[in-house]
C-alpha positions in Angstrom: -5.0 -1.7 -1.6 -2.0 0.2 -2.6 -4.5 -2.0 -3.7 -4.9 1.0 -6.5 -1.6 3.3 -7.6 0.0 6.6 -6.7 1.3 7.9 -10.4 3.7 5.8 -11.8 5.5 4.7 -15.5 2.3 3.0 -16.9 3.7 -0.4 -17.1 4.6 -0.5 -13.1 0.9 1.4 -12.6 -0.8 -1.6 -14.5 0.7 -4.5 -12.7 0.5 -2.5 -9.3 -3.0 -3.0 -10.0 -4.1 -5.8 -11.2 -2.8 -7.6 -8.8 -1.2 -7.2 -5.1 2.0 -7.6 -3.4 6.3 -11.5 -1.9 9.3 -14.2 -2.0 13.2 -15.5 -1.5 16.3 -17.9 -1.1 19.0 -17.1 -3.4 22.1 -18.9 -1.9 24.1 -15.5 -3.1 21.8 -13.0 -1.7 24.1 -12.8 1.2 27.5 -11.4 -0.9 29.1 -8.3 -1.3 28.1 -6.2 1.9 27.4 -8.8 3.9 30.6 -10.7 4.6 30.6 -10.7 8.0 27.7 -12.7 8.3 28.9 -14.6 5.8 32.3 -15.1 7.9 30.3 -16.0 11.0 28.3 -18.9 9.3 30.2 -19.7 6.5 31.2 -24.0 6.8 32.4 -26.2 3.7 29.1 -28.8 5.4 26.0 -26.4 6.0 24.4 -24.1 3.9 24.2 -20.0 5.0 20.7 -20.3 5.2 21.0 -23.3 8.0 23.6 -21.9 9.8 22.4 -18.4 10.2 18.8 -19.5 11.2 20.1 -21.5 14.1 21.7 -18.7 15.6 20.0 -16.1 18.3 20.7 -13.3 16.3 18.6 -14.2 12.6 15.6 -16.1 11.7 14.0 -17.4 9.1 10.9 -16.2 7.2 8.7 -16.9 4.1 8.2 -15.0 0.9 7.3 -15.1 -2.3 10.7 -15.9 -3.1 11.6 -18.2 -0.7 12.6 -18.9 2.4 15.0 -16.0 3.9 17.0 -15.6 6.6 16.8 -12.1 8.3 18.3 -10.5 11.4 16.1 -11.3 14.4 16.2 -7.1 15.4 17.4 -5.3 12.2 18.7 -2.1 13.0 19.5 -0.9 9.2 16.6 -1.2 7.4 15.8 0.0 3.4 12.7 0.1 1.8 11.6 -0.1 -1.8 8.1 0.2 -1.8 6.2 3.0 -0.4 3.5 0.4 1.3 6.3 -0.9 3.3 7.7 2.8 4.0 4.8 3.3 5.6 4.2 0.2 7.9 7.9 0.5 8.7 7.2 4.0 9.7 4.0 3.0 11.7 5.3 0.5 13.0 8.2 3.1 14.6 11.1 1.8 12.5 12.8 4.7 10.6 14.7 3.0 7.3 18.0 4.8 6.6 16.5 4.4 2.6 13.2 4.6 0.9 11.5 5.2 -2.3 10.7 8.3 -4.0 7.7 8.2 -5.9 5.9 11.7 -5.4 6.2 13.3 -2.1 2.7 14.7 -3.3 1.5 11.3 -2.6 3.2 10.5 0.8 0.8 10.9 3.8 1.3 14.3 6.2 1.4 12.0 9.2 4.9 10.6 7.9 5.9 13.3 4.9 8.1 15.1 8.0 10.0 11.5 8.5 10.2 10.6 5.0 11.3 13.8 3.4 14.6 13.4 5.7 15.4 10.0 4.6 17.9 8.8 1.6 16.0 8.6 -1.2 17.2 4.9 -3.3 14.5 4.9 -5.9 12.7 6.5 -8.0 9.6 4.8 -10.1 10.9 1.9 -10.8 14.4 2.7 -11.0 16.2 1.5 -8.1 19.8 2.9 -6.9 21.5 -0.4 -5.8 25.0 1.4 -5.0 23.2 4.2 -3.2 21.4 0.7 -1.1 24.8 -1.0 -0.5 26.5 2.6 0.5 23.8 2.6 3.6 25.1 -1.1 4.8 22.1 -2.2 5.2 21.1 -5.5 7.3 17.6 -5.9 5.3 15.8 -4.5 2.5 12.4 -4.4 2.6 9.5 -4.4 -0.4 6.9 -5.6 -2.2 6.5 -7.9 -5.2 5.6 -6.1 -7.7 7.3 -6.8 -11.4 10.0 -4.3 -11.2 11.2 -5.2 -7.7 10.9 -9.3 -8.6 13.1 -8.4 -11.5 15.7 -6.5 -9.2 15.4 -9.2 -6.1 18.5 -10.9 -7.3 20.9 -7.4 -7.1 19.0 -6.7 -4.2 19.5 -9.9 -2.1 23.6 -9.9 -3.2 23.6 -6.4 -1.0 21.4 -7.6 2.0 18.6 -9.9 2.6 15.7 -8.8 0.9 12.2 -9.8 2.2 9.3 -8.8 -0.4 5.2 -8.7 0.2 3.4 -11.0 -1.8 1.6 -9.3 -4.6 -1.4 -10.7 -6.4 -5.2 -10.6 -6.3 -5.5 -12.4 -3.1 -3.8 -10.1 -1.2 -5.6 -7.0 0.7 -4.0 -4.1 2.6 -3.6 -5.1 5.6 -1.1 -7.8 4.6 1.4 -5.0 4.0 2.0 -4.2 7.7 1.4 -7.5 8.5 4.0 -8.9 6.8 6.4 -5.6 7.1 6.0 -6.4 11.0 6.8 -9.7 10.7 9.7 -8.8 8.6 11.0 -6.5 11.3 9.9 -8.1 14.2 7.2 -5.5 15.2 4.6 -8.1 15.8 3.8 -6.9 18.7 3.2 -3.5 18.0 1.7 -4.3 15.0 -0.8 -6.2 17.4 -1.8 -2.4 18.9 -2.8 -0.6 15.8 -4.8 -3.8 14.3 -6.5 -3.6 18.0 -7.0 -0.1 17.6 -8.5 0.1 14.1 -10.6 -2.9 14.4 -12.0 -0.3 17.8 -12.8 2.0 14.9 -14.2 -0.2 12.6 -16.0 -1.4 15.3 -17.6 1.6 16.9 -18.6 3.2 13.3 -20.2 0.4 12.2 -22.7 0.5 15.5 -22.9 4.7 15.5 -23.6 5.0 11.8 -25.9 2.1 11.0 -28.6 3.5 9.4 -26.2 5.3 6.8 -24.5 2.3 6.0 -27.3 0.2 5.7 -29.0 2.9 2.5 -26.1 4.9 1.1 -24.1 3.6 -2.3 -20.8 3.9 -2.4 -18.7 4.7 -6.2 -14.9 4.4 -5.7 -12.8 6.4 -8.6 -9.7 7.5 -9.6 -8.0 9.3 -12.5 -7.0 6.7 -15.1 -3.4 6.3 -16.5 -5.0 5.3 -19.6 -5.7 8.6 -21.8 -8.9 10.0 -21.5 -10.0 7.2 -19.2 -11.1 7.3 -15.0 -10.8 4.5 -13.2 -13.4 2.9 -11.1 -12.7 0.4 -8.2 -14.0 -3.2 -7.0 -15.5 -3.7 -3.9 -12.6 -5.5 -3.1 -10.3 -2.3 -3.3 -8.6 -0.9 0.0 -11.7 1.7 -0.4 -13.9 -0.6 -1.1 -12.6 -3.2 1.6 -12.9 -1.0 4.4 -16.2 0.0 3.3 -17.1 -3.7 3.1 -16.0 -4.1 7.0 -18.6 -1.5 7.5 -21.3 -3.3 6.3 -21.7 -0.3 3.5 -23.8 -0.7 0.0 -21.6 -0.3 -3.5 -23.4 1.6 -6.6 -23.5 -0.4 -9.9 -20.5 1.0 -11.0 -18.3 -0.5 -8.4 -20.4 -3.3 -7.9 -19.9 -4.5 -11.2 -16.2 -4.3 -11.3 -14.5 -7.9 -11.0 -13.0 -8.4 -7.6 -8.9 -7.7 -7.6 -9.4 -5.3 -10.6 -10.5 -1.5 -12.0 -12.8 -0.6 -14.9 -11.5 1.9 -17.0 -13.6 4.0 -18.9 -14.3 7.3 -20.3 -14.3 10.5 -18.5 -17.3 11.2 -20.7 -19.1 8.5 -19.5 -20.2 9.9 -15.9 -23.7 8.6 -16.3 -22.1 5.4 -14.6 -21.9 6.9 -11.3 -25.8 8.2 -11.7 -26.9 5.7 -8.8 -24.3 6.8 -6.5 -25.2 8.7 -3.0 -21.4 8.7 -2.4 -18.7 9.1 -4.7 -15.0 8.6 -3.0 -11.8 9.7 -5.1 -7.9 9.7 -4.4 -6.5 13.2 -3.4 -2.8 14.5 -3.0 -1.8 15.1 0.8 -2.5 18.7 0.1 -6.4 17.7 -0.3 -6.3 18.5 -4.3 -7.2 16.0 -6.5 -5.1 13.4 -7.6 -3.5 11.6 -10.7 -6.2 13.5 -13.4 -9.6 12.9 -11.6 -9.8 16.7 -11.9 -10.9 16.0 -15.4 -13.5 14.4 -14.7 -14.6 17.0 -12.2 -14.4 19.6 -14.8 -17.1 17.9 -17.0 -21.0 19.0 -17.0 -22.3 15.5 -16.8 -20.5 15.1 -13.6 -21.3 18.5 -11.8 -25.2 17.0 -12.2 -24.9 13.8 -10.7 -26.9 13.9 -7.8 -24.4 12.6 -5.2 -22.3 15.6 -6.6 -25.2 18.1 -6.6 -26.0 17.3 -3.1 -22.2 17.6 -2.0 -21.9 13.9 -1.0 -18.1 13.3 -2.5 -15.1 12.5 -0.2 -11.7 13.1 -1.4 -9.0 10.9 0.5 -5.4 10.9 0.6 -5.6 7.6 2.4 -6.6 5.7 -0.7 -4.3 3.4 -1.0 -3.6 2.6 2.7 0.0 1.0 3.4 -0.4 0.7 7.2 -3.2 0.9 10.1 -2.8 4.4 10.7 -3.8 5.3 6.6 -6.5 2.9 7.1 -7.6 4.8 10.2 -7.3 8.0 7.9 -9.4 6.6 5.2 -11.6 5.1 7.8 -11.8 9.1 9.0 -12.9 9.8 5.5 -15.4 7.8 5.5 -17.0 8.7 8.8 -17.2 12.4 8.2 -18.9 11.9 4.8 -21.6 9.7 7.4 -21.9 12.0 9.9 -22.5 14.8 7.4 -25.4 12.4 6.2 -26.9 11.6 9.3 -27.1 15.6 10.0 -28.5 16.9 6.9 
């Protein structure tokens, strides 16, 4: 995490970032579209959230807004948020809706799936008739400012379950709670299994590497004229930290849950680095303005870019196992190319 930002209006970029990702019980959040669970629990002596909870087909679960109650097996889900797209999509649950917020930036391994889903927002504007035309029976998402601000017309078409969203939160809370959401604990069990495998395995192969190579995280900046550079804390920088992998100055010195912005001239920073990693579109080009920084003299000399040691991801800001395996992929080919020269 995201966890970082795919291109967005600067405001929703910002608070993507400097923080990370839930909530809910609004006694209403069960109107319009939802009236016949509403009919089936609706009593002058018990609440809807009591009633429906008791029953085989709901449950209740926590969020950052509350307490919610949710269909045990969902069958007509939306998503909001492109971190829960793609643990949803993982997990093997296709939503009828998701977000739209660059297909540039949505992963190959799902852009097939997603490109023939409903599209219900875009940036931060959300299409809340286009939601209640799909009838859905949960709407999934994360809690981020925008979506907090739309919970309420969100939860009056379906229950609406968001990921918390704050500094203490890492990536791999997405799919945890998206599973959980769902009800794809279980197979959310498989690909944890799998990629802590990975994480595993690379760690013992690649030791030496880890152990003396120093790891930069960056990314073009939203902030004109500026790059960003990423904590150790980061989704990058937190799967490089389950390696047992060294951080140059530059990242090292950024304050855990946050991202130093700074010049594009001022690629001196990144002088200690033996490994610079940077965002990339799914294409493999760069992404959201890094190219600028590329394009500069002072970079092209850096010795981890004169040797060839920089790794371009698309898996930057992971929103489920398998983009964490991806990234994890990233990082392992950038080792192996160290270990052979």
């Amino acid at each position: 995490m995201r966890h970082a930002l795919r291109k967005e209006p600067p405001d929703v970029t910002h608070a993507y970032l400097h923080s990370r990702r839930l909530r809910g019980l609004l006694a209403a959040a069960l109107a319009a579209g939802l009236a016949l669970t509403v009919a089936a629990c609706s009593s002058d002596s018990a609440p809807v959230a009591e009633k429906t909870s008791t029953t085989a087909s709901t449950r209740t679960v926590s969020t950052p807004e509350g307490k919610v109650t949710v269909p045990s097996h969902p069958l007509r889900v939306v998503s909001v948020h492109s971190w829960t797209t793609e643990s949803l999509l993982d997990l093997g649950v296709t939503p009828l809706g998701v977000e739209d917020s660059g297909a540039e930036y949505v992963p190959q391994r799902y852009l097939a799936r997603w490109t023939k889903i409903d599209k219900v927002a875009q940036g931060a504007t959300v299409d809340f008739e286009k939601i209640a035309a799909l009838k859905p029976d949960l709407i999934v998402g994360v809690d981020v400012p925008y979506l907090k601000k739309d919970y309420a017309k969100l939860s009056a078409i379906a229950p609406t379950v968001l990921a918390p969203f704050g500094d203490d939160q890492t990536w791999q809370d997405y799919p945890t709670y998206t599973a959980d959401y769902v009800g794809a604990n279980a197979k959310l069990a498989a690909l944890k299994k799998k990629y802590d495998s990975a994480v595993a395995a690379a760690k013992t192969e690649y030791a030496p590497q880890l152990a003396s190579i120093k790891w930069d995280v960056v990314q073009g900046g939203f902030d004109a004229g500026n790059y960003w550079i990423y904590s150790t804390t980061s989704p990058v920088g937190s799967v490089l930290t389950q390696l047992g992998a060294q951080f140059a100055s530059a990242t090292a010195a950024v304050k855990p849950g946050g991202q130093n912005s700074v010049s594009y001239e001022k690629t001196d920073l990144l002088a200690d680095a033996d490994e610079i990693i940077y965002y990339t579109n799914n294409d493999g080009t760069p992404a959201n303005d890094i190219d600028k920084l590329f394009a500069l003299q002072g970079y092209q000399n850096l010795p981890a870019v004169k040797a060839g040691h920089t790794v371009g991801t698309p898996d930057f800001l992971p929103g489920s196992y398998s983009d964490a395996l991806g990234l994890l992929g990233s990082i392992t080919d950038a080792l192996k190319k160290d270990a052979a020269q």
